[in-house]
Each structure stands twice: as structure tokens, then as C-alpha cells.
C-alpha positions as CSV (number, residue, x, y, z in Angstrom):
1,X,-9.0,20.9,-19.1
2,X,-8.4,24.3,-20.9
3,X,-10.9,25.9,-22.7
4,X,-9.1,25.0,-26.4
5,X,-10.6,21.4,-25.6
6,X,-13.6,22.1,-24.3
7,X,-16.6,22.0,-27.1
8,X,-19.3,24.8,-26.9
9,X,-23.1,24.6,-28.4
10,X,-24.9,27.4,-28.4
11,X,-28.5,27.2,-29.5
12,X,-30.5,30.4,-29.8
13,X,-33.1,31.2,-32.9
14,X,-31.5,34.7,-33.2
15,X,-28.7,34.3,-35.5
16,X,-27.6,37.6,-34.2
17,X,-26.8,36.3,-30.7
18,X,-25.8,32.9,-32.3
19,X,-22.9,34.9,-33.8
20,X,-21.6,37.5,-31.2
21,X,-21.7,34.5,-28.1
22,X,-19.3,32.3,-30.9
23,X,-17.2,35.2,-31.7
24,X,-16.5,36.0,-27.5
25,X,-16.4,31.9,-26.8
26,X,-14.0,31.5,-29.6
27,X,-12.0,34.5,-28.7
28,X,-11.8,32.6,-25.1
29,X,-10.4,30.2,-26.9
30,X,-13.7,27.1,-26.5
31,X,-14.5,25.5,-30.1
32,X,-18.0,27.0,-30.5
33,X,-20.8,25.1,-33.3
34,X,-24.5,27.1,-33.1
35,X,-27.7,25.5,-33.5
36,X,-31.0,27.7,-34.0
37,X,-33.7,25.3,-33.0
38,X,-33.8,22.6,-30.4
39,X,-34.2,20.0,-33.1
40,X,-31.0,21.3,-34.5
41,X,-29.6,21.1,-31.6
42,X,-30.3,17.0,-30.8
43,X,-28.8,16.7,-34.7
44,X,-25.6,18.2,-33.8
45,X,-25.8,15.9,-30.9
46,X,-25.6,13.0,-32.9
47,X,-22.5,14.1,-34.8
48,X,-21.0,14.2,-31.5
49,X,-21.6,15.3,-27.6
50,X,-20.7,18.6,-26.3
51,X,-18.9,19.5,-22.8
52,X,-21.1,22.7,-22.4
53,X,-24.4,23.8,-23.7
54,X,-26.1,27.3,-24.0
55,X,-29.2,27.7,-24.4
56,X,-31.9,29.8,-24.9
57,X,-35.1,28.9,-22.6
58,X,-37.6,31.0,-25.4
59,X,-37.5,29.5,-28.9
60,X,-40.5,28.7,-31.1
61,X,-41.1,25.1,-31.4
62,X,-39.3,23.1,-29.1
63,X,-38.5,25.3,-25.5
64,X,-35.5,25.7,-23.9
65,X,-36.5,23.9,-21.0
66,X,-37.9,20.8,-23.0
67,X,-34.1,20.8,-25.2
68,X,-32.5,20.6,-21.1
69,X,-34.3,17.3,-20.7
70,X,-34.1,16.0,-24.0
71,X,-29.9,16.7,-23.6
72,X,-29.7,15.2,-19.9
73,X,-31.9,11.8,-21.4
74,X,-28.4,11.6,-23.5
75,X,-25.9,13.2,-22.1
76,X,-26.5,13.0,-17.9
77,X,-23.4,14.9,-16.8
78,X,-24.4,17.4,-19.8
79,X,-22.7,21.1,-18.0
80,X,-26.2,23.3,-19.5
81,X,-26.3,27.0,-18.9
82,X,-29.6,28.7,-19.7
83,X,-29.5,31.9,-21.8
84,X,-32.8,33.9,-20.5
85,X,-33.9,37.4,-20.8
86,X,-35.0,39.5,-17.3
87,X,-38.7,38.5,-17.6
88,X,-37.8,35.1,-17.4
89,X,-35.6,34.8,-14.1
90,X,-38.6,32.4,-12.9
91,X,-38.4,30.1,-15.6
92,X,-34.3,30.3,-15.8
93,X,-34.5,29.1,-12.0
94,X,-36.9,25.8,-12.3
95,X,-34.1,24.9,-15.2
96,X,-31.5,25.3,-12.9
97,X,-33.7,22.9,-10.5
98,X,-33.6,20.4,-13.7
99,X,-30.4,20.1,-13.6
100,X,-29.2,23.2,-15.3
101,X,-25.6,24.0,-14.0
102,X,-26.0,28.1,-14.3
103,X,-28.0,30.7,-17.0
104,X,-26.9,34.4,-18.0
105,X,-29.3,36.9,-18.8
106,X,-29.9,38.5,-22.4
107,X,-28.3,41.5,-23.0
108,X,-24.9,39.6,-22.7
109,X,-21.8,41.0,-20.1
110,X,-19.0,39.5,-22.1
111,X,-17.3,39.7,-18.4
112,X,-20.1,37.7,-17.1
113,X,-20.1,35.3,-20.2
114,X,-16.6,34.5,-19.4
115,X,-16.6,34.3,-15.7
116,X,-19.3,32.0,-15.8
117,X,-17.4,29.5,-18.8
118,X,-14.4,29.7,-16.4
119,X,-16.4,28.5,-13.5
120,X,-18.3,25.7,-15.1
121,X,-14.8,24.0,-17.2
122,X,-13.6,24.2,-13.6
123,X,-16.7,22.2,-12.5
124,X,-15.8,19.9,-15.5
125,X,-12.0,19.5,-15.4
126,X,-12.4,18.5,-11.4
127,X,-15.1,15.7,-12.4
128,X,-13.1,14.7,-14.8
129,X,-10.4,14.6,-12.6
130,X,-12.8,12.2,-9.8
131,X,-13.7,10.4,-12.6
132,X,-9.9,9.4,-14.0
133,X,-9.2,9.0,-10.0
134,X,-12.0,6.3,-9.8
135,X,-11.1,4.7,-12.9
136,X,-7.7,4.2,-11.6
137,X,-9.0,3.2,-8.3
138,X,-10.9,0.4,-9.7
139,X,-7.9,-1.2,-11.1
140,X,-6.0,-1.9,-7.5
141,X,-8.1,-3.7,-5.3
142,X,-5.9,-3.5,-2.5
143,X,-6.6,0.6,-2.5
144,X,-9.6,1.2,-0.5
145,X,-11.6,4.8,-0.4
146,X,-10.6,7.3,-2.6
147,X,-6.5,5.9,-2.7
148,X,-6.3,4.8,0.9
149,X,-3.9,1.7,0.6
150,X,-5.1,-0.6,3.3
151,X,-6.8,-4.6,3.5
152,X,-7.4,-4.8,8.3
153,X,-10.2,-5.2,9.3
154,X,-10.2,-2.1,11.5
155,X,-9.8,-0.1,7.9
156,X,-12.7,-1.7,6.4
157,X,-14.6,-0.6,8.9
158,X,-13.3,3.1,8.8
159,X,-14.1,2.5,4.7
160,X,-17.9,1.6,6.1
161,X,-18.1,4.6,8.2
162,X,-16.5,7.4,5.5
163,X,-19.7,5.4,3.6
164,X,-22.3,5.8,6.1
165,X,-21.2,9.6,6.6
166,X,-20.8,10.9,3.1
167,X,-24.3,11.6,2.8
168,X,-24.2,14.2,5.6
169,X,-24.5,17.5,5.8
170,X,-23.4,17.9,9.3
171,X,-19.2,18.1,10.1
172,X,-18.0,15.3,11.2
173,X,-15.2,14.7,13.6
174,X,-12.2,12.5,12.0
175,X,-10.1,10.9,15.3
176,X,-6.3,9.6,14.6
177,X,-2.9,9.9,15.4
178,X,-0.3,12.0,14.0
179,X,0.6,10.4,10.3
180,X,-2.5,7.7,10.0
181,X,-4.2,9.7,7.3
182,X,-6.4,11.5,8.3
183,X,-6.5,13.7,5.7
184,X,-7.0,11.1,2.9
185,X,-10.3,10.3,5.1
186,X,-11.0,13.7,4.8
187,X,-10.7,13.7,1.0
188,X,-12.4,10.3,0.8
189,X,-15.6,11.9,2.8
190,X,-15.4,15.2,0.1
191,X,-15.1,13.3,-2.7
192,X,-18.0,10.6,-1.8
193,X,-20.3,13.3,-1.1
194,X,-20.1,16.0,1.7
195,X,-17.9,17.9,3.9
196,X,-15.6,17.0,6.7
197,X,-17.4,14.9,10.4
198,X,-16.5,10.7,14.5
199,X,-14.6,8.5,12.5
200,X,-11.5,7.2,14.4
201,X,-8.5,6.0,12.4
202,X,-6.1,3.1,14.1
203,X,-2.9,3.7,14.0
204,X,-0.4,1.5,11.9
205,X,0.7,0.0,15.2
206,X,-2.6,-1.7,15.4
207,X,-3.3,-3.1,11.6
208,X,0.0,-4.8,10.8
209,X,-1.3,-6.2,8.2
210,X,-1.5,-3.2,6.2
211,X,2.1,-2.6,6.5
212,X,3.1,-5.0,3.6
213,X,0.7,-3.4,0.9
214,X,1.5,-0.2,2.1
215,X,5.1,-0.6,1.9
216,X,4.4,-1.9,-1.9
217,X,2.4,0.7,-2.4
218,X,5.3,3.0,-1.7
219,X,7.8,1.2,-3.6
220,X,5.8,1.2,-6.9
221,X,5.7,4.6,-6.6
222,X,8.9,5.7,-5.9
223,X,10.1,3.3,-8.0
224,X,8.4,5.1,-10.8
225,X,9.6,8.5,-9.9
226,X,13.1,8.1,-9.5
227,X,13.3,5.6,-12.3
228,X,15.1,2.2,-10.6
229,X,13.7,-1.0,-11.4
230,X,13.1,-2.0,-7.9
231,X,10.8,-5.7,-7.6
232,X,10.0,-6.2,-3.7
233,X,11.4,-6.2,-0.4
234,X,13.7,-9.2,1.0
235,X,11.9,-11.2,3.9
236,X,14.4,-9.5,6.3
237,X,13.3,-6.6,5.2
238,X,9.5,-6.9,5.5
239,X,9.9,-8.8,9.2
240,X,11.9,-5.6,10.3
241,X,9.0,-3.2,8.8
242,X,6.3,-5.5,10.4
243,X,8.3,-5.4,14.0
244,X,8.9,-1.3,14.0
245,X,6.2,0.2,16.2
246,X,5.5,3.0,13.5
247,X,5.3,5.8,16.0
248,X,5.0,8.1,12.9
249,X,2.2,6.0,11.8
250,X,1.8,5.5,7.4
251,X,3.9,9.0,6.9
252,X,6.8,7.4,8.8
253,X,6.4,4.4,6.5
254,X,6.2,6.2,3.6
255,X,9.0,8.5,4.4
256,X,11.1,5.1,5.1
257,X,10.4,3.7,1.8
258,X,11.1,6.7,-0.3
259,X,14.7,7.0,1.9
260,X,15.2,3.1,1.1
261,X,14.9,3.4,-2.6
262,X,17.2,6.6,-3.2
263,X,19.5,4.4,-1.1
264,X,19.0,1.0,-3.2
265,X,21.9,-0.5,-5.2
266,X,20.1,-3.6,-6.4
267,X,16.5,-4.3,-7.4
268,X,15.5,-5.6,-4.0
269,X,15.1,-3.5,-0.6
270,X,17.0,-5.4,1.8
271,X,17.8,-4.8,5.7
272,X,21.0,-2.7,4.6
273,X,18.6,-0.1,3.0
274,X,16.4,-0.3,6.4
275,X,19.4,0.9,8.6
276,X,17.3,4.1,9.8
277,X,14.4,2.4,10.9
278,X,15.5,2.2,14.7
279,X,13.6,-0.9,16.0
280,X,14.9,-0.3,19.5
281,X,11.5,0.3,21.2
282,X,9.8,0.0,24.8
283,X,9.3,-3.4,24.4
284,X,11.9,-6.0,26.0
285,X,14.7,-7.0,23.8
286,X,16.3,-10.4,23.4
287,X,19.6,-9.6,22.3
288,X,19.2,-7.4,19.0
289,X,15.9,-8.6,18.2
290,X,12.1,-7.2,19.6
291,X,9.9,-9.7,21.6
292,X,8.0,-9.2,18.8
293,X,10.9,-9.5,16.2
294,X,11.7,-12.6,17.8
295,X,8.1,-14.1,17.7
296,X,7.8,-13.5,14.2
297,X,11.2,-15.2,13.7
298,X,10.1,-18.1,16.3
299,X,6.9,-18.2,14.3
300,X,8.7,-18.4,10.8
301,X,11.5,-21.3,11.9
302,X,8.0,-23.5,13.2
303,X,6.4,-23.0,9.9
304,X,9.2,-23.6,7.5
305,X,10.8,-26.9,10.2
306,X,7.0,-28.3,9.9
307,X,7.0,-27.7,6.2
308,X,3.8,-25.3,6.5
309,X,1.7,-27.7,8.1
310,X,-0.2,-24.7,10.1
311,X,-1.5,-27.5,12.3
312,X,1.7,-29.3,13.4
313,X,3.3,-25.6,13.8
314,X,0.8,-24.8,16.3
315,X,1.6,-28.1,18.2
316,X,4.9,-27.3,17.8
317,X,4.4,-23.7,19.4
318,X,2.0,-24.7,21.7
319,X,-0.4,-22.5,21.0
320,X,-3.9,-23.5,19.0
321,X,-4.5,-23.5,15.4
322,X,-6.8,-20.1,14.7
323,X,-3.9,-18.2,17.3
324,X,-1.6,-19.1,14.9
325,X,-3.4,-18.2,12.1
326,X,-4.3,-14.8,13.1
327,X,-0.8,-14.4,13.7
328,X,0.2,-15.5,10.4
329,X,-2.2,-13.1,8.7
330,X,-0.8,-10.2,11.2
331,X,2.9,-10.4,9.8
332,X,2.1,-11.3,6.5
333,X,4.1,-14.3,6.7
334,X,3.9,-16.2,3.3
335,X,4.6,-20.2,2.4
336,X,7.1,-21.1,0.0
């Protein structure tokens, strides 16, 4: 947020310094209103609330320091910096510890002044920014911490442990492949509370089932920057994403959907716009298909000949009924 929309109250019982800290604010370029009593102060309050207040902690009546609680009681994320003269260092300090975000001392360094207005709209803008972030958050379910696109079980329990650790103060070590995010973690652990930390981060290989929400994930995006209307990926496609073995871990899948939409003709990502994603891996081959290409095609042609009777599929399979299952769930294989 720039400083032109970022509103200003300074309250001060000298009109004198009421006027020269609204003529260097508004020079700054912040919308400035004065105020020359707390009381005053809690009226302009009620025409509307202000992204930063100054004020002074010596004014007849009703104290600086009694105003900074009376403003957090309304405004809790209130940015209040305390205007105090030398003498007063003491009783600038025990505001700061009620929640005051800074305070400048009386006789004014319009240097100062500014530096300190810089620092705390940057203070304001990032929250802000965290607080658009979590809004936005809250409106996909499938995103977990902080953006982190992902619904295994092994990623809800690296979601538990950015939870358990985000009230540290110590580092914390963060464990993972090339490509499985580490950094987000990272970011998730900031953003919940501390700095960076042992989590350890599976890679894609290992939590299939993220693949399909990640892959959506993708599309929507890069949908949106390049403009196509693109709705989803065929089932060929999605059996030949769930089969790679993702050596490049959620990067590599990333970098494979942004490639397959520049390449789409159509509104659906189909096998033709997978061509670069080599499946040939370590793992035995029966003739183009992976073992494990070939399972989830078995799997599929059981499901679909027993009509999605999961029972009579495992039967057919020979293999029990929660095997199957799980399996289901780990190549997001979906009924008619």
C-alpha cells in the first residue's frame, strides 16, 4: 500500500506540532486529520478507523498511554507510534510493550519522521498482504499451509509439524528432495510464526494422490495466465501423470503442466500434449506401458467390467477389498 492510501491521526494538545507533523505527513504524501485531546481522538474514531496513529504520551486529561489502549480495545491491529519528548524514553518504552509499534522523540527529525512512516506502512502493506493470502486460502480447501496444494496423508502430517514448529524460536531443519517444496514449507513456518527449523517432505513419488490436485492446481493457473479456456485433463492423461515417477518432484509437475497448456489446441489436456513426460523408468515394462501403468489400467478395466462394484473388482483381482481401495484412492481413479 502507498502512503496516498494510507490514513494518518495525529493527536497532540499542541496545535503547533499538530500542524508541522500534517504538513511533513501530507508532503509524504499520507492523508493526515489531527486530534488535540484523546477524547477527540476516540470521536474521529467513530467517523472512521485509521491505518496509523501518532500520538503524544503527555496530554492533560486523558494520557497517551491510556488513548493506546482505548484504540487497541477497537482497532487490535491499530499500527500506534508514540510521540514522547527525552524525559519520557521510560514511559515511551512500557507503550511500546502495550502494543505500541514504534515512538519518535519531540523535537521532530523530519528524516526520522519519515523513515519511521516508511517502515511501519511496510509493516502494514505485508499484513495486509498475509491477510489477502489467508482470505484466499480459505476459499480452496484442497490448498493446505500457506498455498501448499496437497490432500496425502504424509502432507497432512508435514501440515501438523510446520504447526507444531511455528512457535519456535529455534532453526529448524526442513528435509526433501530436489523440487518437493521446500521452500513453500519454509514460507508456511515464516508466515505462521517463526523462522526457518526437522521437518521432512515426501517426495511426489510417494503421495500419488496429490498428483491430481496438483496438476489442477497448475492448470487453473496457467489457464488464467495465458488466457485458454482449458476444463481438465483426459483420463489418459491423468493415468500417464499418476504412472511418471516424478524424479523432479512438484517442479517437474508444474513445469509439465505449464508446457501442456502452451501446447493445447482444445480445451482438454490430452496424452498428445503429455508427449515430454518420458514414462520410460527403472521399473519393468510390458510392452509400452509401466508395471505400474499397466496396474492402474488392469485396475480400471476390473472396475468399469464389474460396473464399480469395489467388492466384486477385488474378487475379480484377487486381491481384498481395503487393497483395492487404497489403491483406488492412490491413482485417483474416479466411477462414472
Amino acid at each position: 500500500m502507498t502512503p496516498s492510501g494510507l490514513w494518518t491521526l495525529v493527536v497532540d494538545d499542541e496545535e503547533a506540532i499538530c500542524e508541522s507533523l500534517a504538513a511533513w505527513l501530507t508532503k509524504d504524501g499520507y492523508r493526515v486529520v489531527t486530534a488535540s485531546s484523546g477524547p477527540e481522538a476516540l470521536s474521529c474514531m467513530q467517523q472512521r478507523l485509521f491505518d496509523i496513529y501518532l500520538v503524544d504520551v503527555r496530554m492533560p486529561g486523558m494520557d497517551g498511554i491510556e488513548l493506546l489502549t482505548r484504540i487497541k480495545e477497537q482497532q487490535p491491529d491499530a499500527i500506534i507510534i508514540i510521540i514522547t519528548a527525552h524525559g519520557t524514553i521510560n514511559t515511551a518504552v512500557d507503550a511500546m510493550k502495550r502494543g505500541a509499534s514504534d515512538y519518535i522523540c519531540k523535537p521532530f527529525d523530519p528524516e526520522a519522521l519519515s523513515l519511521i512512516m516508511e517502515r511501519v506502512s511496510a509493516t502494514k502493506a505485508l499484513r495486509d498482504e498475509n491477510v489477502s493470502l489467508r482470505a484466499q486460502l480459505m476459499e480452496r480447501p484442497d490448498l493446505g499451509a500457506d498455498g501448499i496444494v496437497a490432500q496425502s496423508e504424509a502432507m497432512q502430517k508435514v501440515f501438523a509439524a510446520i504447526e507444531d514448529v511455528a512457535p519456535a524460536t529455534s532453526p529448524v531443519l526442513i528435509r526433501g528432495e530436489t523440487g518437493v517444496g521446500k521452500e513453500l514449507v519454509a514460507r508456511a513456518i515464516h508466515m505462521a510464526g517463526t523462522r526457518p527449523y526437522g521437518i521432512d517432505i515426501p517426495p511426489l513419488r510417494e503421495r500419488l494422490e496429490d498428483v491430481a490436485p496438483l496438476a489442477d492446481y497448475f492448470l487453473e493457473r496457467y489457464s488464467r495466465e495465458t488466457g485458454k479456456r482449458i476444463l481438465g485433463l483426459t483420463q489418459r492423461a491423468l493415468g500417464m501423470l499418476m504412472a511418471y515417477h516424478w524424479p523432479g518432484n512438484v517442479r517437474e509437475l508444474r513445469n509439465v503442466i505449464e508446457r501442456a497448456v502452451v501446447l493445447a489446441r482444445g480445451q482438454m489436456i490430452g496424452a498428445e500434449e503429455l508427449t515430454f513426460v518420458n514414462t520410460r523408468t527403472e521399473e519393468c515394462h510390458l510392452g509400452t506401458l509401466t508395471l505400474q501403468e499397466a496396474e492402474i489400467s488392469h485396475i480400471r478395466n476390473a472396475l468399469e467390467t464389474c460396473g464399480w462394484n469395489i467388492s466384486q473388482a477385488a474378487k475379480q483381482l484377487d486381491i481384498d477389498r481395503s487393497t483395492l481401495t487404497r489403491k483406488i484412492k492412490r491413482y485417483q481413479l474416479k466411477g462414472p
